[in-house]
Structures are given as C-alpha cells and as structure tokens.
C-alpha positions in Angstrom: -1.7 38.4 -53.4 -1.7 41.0 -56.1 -4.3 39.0 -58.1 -6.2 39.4 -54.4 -6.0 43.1 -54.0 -7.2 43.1 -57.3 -10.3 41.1 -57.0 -10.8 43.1 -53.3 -10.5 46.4 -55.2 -13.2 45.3 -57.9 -15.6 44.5 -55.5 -15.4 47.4 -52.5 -14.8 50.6 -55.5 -18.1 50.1 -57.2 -19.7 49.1 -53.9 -18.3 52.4 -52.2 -20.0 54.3 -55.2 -23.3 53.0 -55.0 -23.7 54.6 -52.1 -25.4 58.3 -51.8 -22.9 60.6 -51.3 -19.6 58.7 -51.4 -17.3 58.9 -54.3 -14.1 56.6 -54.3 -11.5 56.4 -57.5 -10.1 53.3 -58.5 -6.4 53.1 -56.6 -2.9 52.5 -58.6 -2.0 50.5 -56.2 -1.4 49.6 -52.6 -4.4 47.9 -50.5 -6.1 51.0 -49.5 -9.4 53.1 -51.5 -9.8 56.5 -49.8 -13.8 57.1 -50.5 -14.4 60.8 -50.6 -17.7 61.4 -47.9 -18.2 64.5 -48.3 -21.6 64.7 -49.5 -22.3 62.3 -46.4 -20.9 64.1 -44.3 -23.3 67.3 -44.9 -26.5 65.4 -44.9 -25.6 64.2 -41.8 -24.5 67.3 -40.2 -21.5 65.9 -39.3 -20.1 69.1 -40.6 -22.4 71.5 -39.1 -21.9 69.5 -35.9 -18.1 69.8 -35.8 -17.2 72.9 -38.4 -14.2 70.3 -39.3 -12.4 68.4 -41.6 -11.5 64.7 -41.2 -7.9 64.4 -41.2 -4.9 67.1 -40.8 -5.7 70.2 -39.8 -6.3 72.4 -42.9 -7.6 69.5 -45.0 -10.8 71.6 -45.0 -13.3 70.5 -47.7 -11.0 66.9 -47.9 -13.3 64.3 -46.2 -11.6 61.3 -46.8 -11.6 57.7 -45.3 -9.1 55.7 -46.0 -10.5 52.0 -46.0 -7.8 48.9 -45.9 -8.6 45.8 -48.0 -5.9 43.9 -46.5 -8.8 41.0 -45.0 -10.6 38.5 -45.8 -13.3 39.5 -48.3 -16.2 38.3 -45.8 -15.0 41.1 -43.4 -14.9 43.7 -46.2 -18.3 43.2 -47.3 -19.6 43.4 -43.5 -17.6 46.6 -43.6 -18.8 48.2 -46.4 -22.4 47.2 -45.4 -22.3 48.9 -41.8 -20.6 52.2 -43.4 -23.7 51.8 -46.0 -26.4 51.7 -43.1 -24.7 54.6 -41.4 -24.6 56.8 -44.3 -27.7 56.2 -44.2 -28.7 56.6 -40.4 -28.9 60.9 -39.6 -31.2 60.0 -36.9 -28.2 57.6 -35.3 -26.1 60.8 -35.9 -28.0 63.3 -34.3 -28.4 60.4 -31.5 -24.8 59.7 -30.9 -24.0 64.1 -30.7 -26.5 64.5 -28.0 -26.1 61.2 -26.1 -22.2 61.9 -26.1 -22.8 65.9 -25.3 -19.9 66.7 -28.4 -22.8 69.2 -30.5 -21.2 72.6 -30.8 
C-alpha cells in the first residue's frame, strides 16, 4: 500500500500544481496533500464573498483543502479534474452566491 500512496502522491502533487493559483507540497507521509487555494480563492471572490478563512476560526490567510488519496486512482483523477474546472469557473461562483442568497 505504501508503494500505492506513493505512486497516488506522484501523480495528484504535480497535478494540484499545474493549476493557477493552487500550491501543494509534497507530504511526509500519510494519504492526505493539503493544496494551499489561496490565490483561488481571491480570484474567485470567494474571499470577498465570505471575509473568511477555510478551516478553524483564526486560520485567517490559511486556505487549505485537505484532499485524501485513499481511492482508486480513476476517482482521484476525476477529482482533481472537477477541482481544476472550478478553479477555473468565477462565473459558477458568482452563480452559486446569488442563486443560494449567502453574498454578504
């Protein structure tokens, strides 16, 4: 299974980085990558939309996801190409805010 992880790992890091905006380090270990969205996030205007932080309160500035590799690698590359086409989609965004009434 390590030798799994592994190969996982490989694959979704340099994926995640590809991407505009998202910056993910290479994990020590474990069978979770925590891409950092922050850039994302602001062209978005996820953060102008909710003045907040993903996570705990007083993570401010931290916008995190924490992504599990633990599945098959045909579900992790479906993953990591809808969280590509929504880092990609601010008219979605702005979409989703007004349909769902949550713009502050």
């Amino acid at each position: 299974m390590v030798s799994a992880f592994q190969c996982r790992r490989d694959w979704v890091v340099p994926a995640l980085n590809a991407f505009d905006g998202v910056r993910c380090e290479n994990p020590s270990g474990a069978f979770y990558v925590f891409p950092n969205v922050a850039a994302v996030c602001e062209r978005l205007g996820i953060l102008e939309a909710y003045r907040a932080s993903f996570g705990q309160i007083g993570a401010d500035g931290e916008h995190f996801l924490r992504l599990s590799i633990a599945n098959r690698m045909a579900d992790i590359r479906r993953g990591i190409a809808l969280i590509e086409r929504a880092a990609d989609d601010s008219d979605g965004f702005r979409a989703f805010v007004a349909e769902e009434g949550l713009w502050t």
